[in-house]
N, C-alpha and C positions, 0 to 999 in steps of 0.2 A: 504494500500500500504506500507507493511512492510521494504521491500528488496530494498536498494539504490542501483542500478543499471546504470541506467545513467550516465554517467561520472566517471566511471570507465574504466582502461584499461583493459579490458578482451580479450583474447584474438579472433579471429577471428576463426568465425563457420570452414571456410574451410581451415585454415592453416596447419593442419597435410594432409588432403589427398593430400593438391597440394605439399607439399615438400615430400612427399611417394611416388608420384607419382598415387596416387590413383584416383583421379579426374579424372574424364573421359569429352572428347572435343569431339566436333564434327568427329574430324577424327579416336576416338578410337572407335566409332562405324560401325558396320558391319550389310550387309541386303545379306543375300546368293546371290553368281552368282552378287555380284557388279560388275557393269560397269565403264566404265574410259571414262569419258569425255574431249576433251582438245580442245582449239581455236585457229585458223587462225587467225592472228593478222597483217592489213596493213602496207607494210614499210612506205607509206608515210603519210606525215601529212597532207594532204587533196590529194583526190582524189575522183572521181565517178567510184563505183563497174559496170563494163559495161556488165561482162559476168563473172558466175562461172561454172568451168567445173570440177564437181567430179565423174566424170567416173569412172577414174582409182584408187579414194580412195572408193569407193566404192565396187570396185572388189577385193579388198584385202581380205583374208580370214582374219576372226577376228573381221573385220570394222560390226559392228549392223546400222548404219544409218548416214548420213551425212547429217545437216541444213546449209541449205542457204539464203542468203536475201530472203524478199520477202512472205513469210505465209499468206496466206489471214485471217488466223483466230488470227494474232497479231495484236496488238495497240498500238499506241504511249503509253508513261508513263514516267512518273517522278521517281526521284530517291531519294529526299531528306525526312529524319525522321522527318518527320512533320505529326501531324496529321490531318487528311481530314477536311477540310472546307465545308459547305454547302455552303457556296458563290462561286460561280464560280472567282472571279476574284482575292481570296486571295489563290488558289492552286498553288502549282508547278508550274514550264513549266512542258509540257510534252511532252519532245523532243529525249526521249530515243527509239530506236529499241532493240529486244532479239537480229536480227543482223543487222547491217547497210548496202544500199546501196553505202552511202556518208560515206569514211572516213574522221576523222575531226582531229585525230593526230595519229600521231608511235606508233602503238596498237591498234588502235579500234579494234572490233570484226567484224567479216566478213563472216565467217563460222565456223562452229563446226563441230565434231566427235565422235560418240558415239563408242569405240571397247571392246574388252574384256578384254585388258591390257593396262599400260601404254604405251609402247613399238610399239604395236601397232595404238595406237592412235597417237603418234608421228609422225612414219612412213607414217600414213595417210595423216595429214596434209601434207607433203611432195608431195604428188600427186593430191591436189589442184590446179588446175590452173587457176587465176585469172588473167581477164585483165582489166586495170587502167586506168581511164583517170586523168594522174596526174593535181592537181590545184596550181594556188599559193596557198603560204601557209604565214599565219603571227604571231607570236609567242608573241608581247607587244601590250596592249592598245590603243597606239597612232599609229603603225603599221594597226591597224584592225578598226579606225576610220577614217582613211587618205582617202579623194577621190579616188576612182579606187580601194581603197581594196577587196579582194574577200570577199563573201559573204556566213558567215560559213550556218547562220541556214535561213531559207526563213524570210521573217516576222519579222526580227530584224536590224532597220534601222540604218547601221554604222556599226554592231555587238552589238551595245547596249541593252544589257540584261535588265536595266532598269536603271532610273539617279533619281528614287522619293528621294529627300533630303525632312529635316526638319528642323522644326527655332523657337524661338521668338523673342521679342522685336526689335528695329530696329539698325539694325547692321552699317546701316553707319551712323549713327548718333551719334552711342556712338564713332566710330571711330574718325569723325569731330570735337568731343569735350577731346577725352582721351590728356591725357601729352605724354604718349609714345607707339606708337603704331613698334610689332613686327612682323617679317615673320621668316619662317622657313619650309624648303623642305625634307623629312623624306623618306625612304624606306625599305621595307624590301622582304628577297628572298622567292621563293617557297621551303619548308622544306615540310619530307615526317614523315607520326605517326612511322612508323619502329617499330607497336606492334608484339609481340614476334610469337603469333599465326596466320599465314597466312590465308584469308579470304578462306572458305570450304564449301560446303555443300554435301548433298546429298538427292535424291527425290527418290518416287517411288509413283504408283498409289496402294492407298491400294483396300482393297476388295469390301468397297461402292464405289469404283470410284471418291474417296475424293486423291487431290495428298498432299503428306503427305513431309514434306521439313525440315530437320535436318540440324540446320545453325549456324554457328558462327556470331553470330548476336545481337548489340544490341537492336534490337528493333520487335522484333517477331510477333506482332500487325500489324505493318505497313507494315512489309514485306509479312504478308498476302494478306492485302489488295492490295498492289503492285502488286504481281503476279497473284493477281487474275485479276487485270485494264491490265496487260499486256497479259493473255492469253484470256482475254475476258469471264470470267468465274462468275459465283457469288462469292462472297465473301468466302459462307462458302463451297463450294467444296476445298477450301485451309488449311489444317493445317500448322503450322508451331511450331519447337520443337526446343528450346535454352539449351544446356547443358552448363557446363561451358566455358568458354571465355578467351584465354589467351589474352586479351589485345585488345582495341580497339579506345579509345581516341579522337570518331568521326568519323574515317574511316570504325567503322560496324556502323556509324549513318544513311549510306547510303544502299539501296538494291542492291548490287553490281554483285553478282554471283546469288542471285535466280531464278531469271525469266527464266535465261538461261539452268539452271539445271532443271527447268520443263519444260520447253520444251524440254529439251533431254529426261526424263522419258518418256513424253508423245510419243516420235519420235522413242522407241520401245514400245510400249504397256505395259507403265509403269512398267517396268523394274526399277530396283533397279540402279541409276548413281551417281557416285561421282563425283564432280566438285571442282576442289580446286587450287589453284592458288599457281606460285613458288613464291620467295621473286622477280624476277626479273619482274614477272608482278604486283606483290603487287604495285610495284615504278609506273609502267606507266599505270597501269589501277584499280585502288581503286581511292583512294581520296588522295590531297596532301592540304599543305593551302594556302591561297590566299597569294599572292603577294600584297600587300599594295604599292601604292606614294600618299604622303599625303603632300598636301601645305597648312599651317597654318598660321592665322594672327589674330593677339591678340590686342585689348586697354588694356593698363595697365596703373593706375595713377601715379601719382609720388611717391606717399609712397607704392608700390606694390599691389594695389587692383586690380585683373582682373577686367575687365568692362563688355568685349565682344570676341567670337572668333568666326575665319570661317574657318572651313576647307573643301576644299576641296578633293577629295578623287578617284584615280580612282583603281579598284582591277581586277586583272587577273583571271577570274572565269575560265579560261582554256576550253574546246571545249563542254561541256554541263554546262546547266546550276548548276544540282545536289542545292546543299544551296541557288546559286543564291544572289540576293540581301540582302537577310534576315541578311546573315552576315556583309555585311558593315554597314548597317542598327544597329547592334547589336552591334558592335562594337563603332558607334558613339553615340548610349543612353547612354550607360554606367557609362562615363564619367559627365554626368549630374546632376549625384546624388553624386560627391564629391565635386567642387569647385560653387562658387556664380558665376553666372554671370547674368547680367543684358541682352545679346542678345545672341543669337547662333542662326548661320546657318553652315548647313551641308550639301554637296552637293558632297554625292557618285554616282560614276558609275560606274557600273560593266557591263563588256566587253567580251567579248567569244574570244576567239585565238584557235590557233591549237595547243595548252600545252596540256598536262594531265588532266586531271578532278582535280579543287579542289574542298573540298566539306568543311563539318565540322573538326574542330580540336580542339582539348583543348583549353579554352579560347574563340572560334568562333568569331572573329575580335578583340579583346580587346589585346591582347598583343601586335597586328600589331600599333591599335591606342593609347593606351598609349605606346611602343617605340614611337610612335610620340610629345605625348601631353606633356610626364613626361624628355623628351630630351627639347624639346621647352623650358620649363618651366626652368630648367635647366640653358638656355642661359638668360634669361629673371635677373633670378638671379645673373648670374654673372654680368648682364650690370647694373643692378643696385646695386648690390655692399649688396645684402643681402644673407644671409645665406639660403642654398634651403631650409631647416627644417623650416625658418620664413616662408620665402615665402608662402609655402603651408598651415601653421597654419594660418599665416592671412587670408586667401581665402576659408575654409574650409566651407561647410554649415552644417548644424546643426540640430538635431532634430526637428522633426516636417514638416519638408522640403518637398516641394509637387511640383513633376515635374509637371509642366503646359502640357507637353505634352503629356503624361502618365495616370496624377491623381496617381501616384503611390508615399505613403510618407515615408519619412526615420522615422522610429520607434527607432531605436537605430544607435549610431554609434559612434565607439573606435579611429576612425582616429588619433586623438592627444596623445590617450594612446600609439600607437603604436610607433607614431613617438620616443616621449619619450623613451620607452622602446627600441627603436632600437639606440638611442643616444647615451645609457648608455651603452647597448652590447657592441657596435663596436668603445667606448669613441673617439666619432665622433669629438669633441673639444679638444681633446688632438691631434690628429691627424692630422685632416689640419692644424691643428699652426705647429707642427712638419715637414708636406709636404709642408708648405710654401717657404720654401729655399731649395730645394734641388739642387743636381749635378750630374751627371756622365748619365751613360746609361741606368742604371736600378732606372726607376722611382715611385712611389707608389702614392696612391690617393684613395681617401670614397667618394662615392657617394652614394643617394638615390634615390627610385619612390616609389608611393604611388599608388592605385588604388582603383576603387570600381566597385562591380559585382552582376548583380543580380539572386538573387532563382530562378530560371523557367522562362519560358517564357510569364508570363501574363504580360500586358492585349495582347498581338498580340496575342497569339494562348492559345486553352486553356490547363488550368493543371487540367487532371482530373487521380485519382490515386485509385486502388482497394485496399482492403485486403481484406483474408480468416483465421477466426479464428475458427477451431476446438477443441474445451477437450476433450483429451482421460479418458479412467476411472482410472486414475492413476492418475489424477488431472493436470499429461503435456499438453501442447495446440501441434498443427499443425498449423504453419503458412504459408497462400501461400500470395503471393505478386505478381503482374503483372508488378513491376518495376525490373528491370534486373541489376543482380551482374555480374559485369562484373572486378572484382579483385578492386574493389573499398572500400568493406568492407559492402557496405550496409545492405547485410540480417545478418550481426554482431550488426549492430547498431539497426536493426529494431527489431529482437528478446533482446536486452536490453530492449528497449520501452517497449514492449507486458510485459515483466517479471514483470519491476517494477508496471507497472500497472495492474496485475493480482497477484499481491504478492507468486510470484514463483520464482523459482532458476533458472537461464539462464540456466541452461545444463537442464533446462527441455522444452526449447521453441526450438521444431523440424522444422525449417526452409525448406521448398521445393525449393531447390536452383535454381531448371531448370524452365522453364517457356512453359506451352503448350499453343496454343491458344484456342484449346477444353475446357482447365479446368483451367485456370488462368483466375484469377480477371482482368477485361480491366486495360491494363495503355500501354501510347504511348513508354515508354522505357526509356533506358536511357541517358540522356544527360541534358543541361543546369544547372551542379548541385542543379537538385532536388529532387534523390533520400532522403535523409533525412528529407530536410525541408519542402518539396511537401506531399512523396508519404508515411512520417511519418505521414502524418497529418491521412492519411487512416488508418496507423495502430494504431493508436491512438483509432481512431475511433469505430476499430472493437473491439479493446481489451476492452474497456471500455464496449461497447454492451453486450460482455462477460463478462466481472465482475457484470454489473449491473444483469446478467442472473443467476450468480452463488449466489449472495446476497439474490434473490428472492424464489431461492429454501431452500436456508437456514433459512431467514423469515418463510417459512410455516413448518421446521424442528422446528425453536426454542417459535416460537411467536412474535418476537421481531421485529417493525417496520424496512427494508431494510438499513434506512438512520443512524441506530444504531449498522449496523455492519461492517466490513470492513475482507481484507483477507492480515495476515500479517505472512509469512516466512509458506506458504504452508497450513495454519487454518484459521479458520472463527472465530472471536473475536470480543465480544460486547467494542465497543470504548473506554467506560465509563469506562467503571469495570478492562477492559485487560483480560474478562473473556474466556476462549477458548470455543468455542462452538461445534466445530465439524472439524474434517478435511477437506479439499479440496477435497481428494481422495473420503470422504465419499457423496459427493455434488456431484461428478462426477455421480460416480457409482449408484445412484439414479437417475442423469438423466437419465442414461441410463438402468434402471434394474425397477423403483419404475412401479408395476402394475397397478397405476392408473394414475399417472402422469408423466410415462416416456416422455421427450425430449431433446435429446441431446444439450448438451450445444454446441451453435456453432452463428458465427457472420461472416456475407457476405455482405461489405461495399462497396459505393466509397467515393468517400471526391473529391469534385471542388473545387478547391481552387481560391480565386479572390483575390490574392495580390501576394508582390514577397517584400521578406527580403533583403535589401541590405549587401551584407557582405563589410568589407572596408580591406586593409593592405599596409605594407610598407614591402619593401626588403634595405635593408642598406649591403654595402657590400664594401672592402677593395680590391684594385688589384696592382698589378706588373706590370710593363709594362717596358720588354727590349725595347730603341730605334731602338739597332743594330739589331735584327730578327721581330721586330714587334709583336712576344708573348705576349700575354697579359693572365696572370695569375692570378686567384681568389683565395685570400689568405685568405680571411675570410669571411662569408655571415651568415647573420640571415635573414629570411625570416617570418613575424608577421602579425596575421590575427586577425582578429573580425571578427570570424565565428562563431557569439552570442554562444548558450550554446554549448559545448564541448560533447559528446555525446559517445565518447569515445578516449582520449588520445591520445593510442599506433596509432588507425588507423589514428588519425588526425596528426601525424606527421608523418607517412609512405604517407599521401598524399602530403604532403610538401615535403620531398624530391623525391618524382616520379617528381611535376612540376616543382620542381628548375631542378634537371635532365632534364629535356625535353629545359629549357627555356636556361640553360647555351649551352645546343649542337647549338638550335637558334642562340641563341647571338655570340658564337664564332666560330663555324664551321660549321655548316648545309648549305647545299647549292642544288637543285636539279638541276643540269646542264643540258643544253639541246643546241645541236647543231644550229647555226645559220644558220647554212646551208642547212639542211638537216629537221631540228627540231626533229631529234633522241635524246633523254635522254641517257647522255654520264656515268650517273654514277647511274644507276637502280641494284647497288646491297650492302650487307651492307661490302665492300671490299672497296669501290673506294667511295662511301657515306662515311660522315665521322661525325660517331655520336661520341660524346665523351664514354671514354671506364671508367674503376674503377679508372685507373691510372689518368685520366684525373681530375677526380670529387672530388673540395676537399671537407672538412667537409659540411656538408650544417645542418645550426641550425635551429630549428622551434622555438616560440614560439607566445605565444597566450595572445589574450585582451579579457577574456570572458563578453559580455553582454548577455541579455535576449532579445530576439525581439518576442512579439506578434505575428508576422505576420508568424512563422514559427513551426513547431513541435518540442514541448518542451525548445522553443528556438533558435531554431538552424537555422544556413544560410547557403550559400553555401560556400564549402570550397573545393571539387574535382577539380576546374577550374582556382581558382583564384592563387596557386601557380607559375605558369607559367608567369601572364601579368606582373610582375613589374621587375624580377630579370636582363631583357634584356638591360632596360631603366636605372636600377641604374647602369650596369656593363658599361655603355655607358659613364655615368654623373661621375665614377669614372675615366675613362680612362681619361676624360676631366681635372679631378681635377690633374691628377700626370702629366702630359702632355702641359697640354693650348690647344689641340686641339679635335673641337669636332665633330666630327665621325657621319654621315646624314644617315649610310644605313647598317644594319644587315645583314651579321656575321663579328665580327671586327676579322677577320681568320689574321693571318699573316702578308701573300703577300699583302691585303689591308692597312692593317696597318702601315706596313713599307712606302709604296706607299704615303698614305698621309701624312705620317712624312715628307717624300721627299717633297711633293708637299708644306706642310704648313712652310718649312724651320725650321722646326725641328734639322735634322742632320744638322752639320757642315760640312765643308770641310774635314777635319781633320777627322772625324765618316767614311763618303762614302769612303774615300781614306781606311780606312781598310778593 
């Protein structure tokens, strides 16, 4: 293994074709005589479909077929990127229709249209005529558990999706005996992915009667199996085909438009249909993320030791289940593997309303609960009168650390380096002494949050990951992967791997960027960051099967025992000597050409992987805060991970600031409004949505605490996700520190801002009077 490779910044496989323009998406793909699919979408937020009359869109010249509730050959199904369970009772709900009887919010689907143009599909809809038996409708938690509330989904008592909490030790005992025991009540809004690529597909029946489905998607495996469970079909009469991915962040975690798209193929005799959704149904019918209220209570000793904490949790899953529980769930583990505590109970429930569908999101509950835990902590610190940075180093656990309720243990962890390092950036102690006296209107303030996140999703579901390693006679490999790039960087990272460990040149490991489900190695997709330190493990795997493959041919070339030679910068070299023995290319093309022992050198892996690497970090960050407009401006941020070994540089600080970006629009602007009245979604487009723009976004700094963690490939943990959870909670703990006032509910926007300044008598007389 000549070539250090690893941990180098190289650049990324697909960065010239995407800034060419070269890359091809779902939607630059074309199947002659494509059709134009478009959907009937309910005004109201619940009602029962009583009667659909497509007479008249059907008579339209143009219109190929018109679907309506009702198919006898559809099925319930679920929607969430999970992989299939043999157990019955740890799947999905499975509460989706391709179209609904029952609308459950502003958008459902209700009918569709297949025509020959857009133009006319529009038009179509238009002569739908549907009649309503409007319902109430309830849009919060406590709303949809209130006696007399309507009843979204049959079978769900209250609307309660499910309340399984978890715990150990005993919580009112350590309470009964702590020095000082705290509460604190935390929120935060429903915020929408706003990735760049609007979710698309398009189907058609090919010529074995296999319906073949071309999707911006990340997770192509499952989206098989989905619409094979919703049309009633086997598994394998479904292909499904991922080309590049302009952005998904969770919201392609979901099956969102497929199901629906085969059913339009199939409702003309599979005819070629494209299905593709504008930005303004992106808003009200993809996936947005849960709305979090979280009430928290802490024993803490007198010299700041946590003892014990309970939170409580209820989350707005909006009118299907899609993620369902799994995220509150996910979001209250997490936390368990940074601070000691001697009890914890957790006691989520997750609620159905007539909102939007949330589903997965960057981070999947962690940023909603540490804004909660790392604001808590926050106050805990000031009332005792220590520095947040002690605080959290006193309390920290430590290698070796074994969740009791998991069995999952911390192998490595940089917590304390980070912190440190985040100290010295942002000269944390020069600064609050400095913000200690301050005056006037324009205020400043450094706060911190800390988190921890884990690799994949073991032990709840499992991680199991393919690779495909192929040698051409040239001595380059083909690599396929069944884990999905979805602008994330990974098949960059993962041809690193394969090179270093085949002692080859990167620009010679050919990456198959798209993912078929015919000819791609199984893997459930992507999300819970672990493309790397998951579905590296596979390539890993493969590559090695292939080296040890290429070693063996050479052995019977030279005489020389396999464990005596190694392949270093493209040759085959006795270890000992440094002697060259033969080339690569010449090992190839023997496999592939030698008359009596031709067999291509090639390796077809999976790798189950039974752990999960914690990654840890801190966000440390300086802000501004006008009293008079309530503005509140991020004037400095580092954002510091221990996302163990570094795997490549450049792409690991291009994820850093994608999550700071996502997490500052959170924190200070993001909001998905929805009528109280009506429960229409008042701001479903990216106009009156208010994501932060370039002008918005100051510097955002990476940097990094490398450890090595066993539990992952080559080291490495997750790092795609964790950006996000902590930037909300320090920008929160800052505003506190320049201010005195601390802020319970995300986005600290303005008008909020101001308002509580008012409320906590902040301004003066003298301030309001201008």
């Amino acid at each position: 293994m000549g070539m250090k490779i690893v941990g180098k910044g190289v650049q990324r496989l697909d960065a010239v074709a995407k800034v060419t323009g070269r890359a091809r998406y779902s939607e630059d793909f074309f199947e002659r005589d494509m059709l134009v699919g478009k959907v009937l979408r309910s005004p109201h937020a619940h009602a029962k479909v009583l009667r659909v009359d497509a007479s008249r869109a059907r008579a339209l010249p143009g219109v190929e077929a018109v679907l309506v509730p009702g198919d006898p050959s559809w099925r319930p199904f679920g929607t969430a990127g999970h992989p299939w369970s043999l157990d019955p009772h740890h799947r999905d709900a499975q509460d989706r229709q391709i179209l609904t009887d029952k609308a459950r919010f502003v958008g459902d689907a209700v009918a569709a249209v297949v025509a020959v143009d857009l133009l006319t599909a529009q038009k179509a809809l238009g002569l739908i005529d549907v009649e309503y038996e409007v319902l109430p409708f309830v849009l919060t938690p406590e709303e949809a558990m209130a006696e007399g509330a309507p009843l979204i989904h049959e079978g769900r008592d209250r609307n309660v999706l499910s309340d399984f909490g978890v715990g150990f030790g005993d919580l009112e005992a350590e309470f009964a005996k702590a020095d000082r025991v705290f509460e604190g009540h935390f929120e935060t809004s429903v915020v929408q992915h706003c990735h760049i690529e609007n979710h698309n597909a398009f189907a058609f029946v090919d010529t074995d009667g296999r319906i073949v489905i071309n999707s911006s998607t990340q997770i192509p495996h499952i989206v098989r199996r989905v619409v094979a469970q919703a049309l009633d079909l086997p598994w394998g009469r479904v292909q499904v085909i991922k080309p590049f991915i302009g952005g998904g962040f969770g919201a392609k975690q979901d099956v969102v438009v497929e199901p629906l798209v085969a059913a339009m193929t199939l409702a003309v005799g599979g005819r070629p249909v494209r299905y593709a959704l504008t930005r303004e149904e992106v808003f009200i019918d993809s996936r947005t993320r849960h709305a979090f209220k979280m009430d928290l209570r802490t024993a803490v000793s007198k010299n700041g030791e946590l003892k014990a904490i309970g939170i409580r949790l209820l989350s707005n899953s909006g009118a299907y289940a899609s993620h369902g529980h799994s995220i509150a769930m996910a979001g209250g583990g997490n936390f368990r593997s940074l601070y000691k505590l001697d009890a914890v109970k957790f006691e989520p429930r997750t609620v159905t309303t007539n909102l939007p569908v949330a589903g997965a999101m960057r981070g999947y509950g962690s940023p909603q609960v540490f804004f909660a835990l790392e604001s808590h902590l926050e106050d805990i610190a000031r009332a005792l009168r220590l520095d947040p940075t002690e605080l959290r180093l006193k309390n920290l656990i430590g290698v070796g650390y074994t969740d009791p309720l998991t069995g999952i243990t911390v192998r490595s962890m940089g917590v304390p380096e980070c912190i440190e390092k985040g100290k010295a950036l942002i000269r944390w102690d020069e600064k609050r002494k400095a913000n200690a006296q301050q005056t006037g209107d324009l205020r400043r303030g450094v706060g911190m949050a800390c988190f921890s996140y884990a690799s994949g999703t073991f032990p709840f579901s499992q991680e199991i990951s393919g690779a495909r390693v192929v040698m051409n006679q040239d001595g380059s490999i083909t690599l396929q992967v069944g884990a999905t790039e979805i602008g994330q960087g990974s098949d960059t990272a993962f041809a690193q791997m394969a090179a270093e460990i085949l002692g080859i040149r990167f620009d010679m490991v050919h990456v198959v960027s798209s993912q078929d489900t015919d000819v791609t190695p199984f893997d459930p997709g992507s999300y819970a960051s672990r493309q790397t330190s998951i579905c590296g493990v596979a390539v890993r795997k493969a590559a090695l099967e292939a080296r040890d493959r290429v070693l063996a041919i050479a052995s019977r070339k030279c005489g020389l025992d396999p464990a005596e030679l190694d392949i270093q910068d493209c040759l085959i070299v006795e270890k000992a000597l440094g002697r060259e023995i033969c080339t690569l290319e010449e090992v190839a093309m023997d496999s592939y050409y030698d008359r009596l022992h031709a067999d291509p050198i090639r390796a077809d892996v999976s790798a189950n992987v039974r752990n999960s690497a914690i990654a840890y970090g801190a966000t440390f960050v300086e802000v501004e805060v006008d009293l008079l407009t309530g503005k509140v401006e991020v004037l400095e941020l580092y954002n510091i991970h221990d996302s163990g070994r570094i795997i490549n540089p450049k792409l690991a600080e291009g994820q850093v600031h994608g999550g700071v970006s996502m997490a500052l629009g959170a924190a200070l602007l993001e909001q998905l409004l929805v009528d109280p009245a009506t429960g229409r979604t008042l701001n479903n487009n990216l106009l009156d949505y208010k994501l932060p723009t370039i002008l918005d976004t100051p510097k955002i700094n990476a940097a990094f605490v490398e450890t090595c963690d066993a539990g992952g490939s080559f080291g490495a943990k997750a790092l795609g996700e964790c950006p996000v959870i902590s930037p909300g909670p320090a920008i929160r703990n800052a505003v506190l520190d320049a201010t005195g006032v601390a802020f319970d509910k995300l986005p600290l926007y303005p008008q909020a801002v101001f308002e509580k300044f008012r409320e906590a008598g902040v301004l003066g007389a003298e301030a309001l009077a201008r």
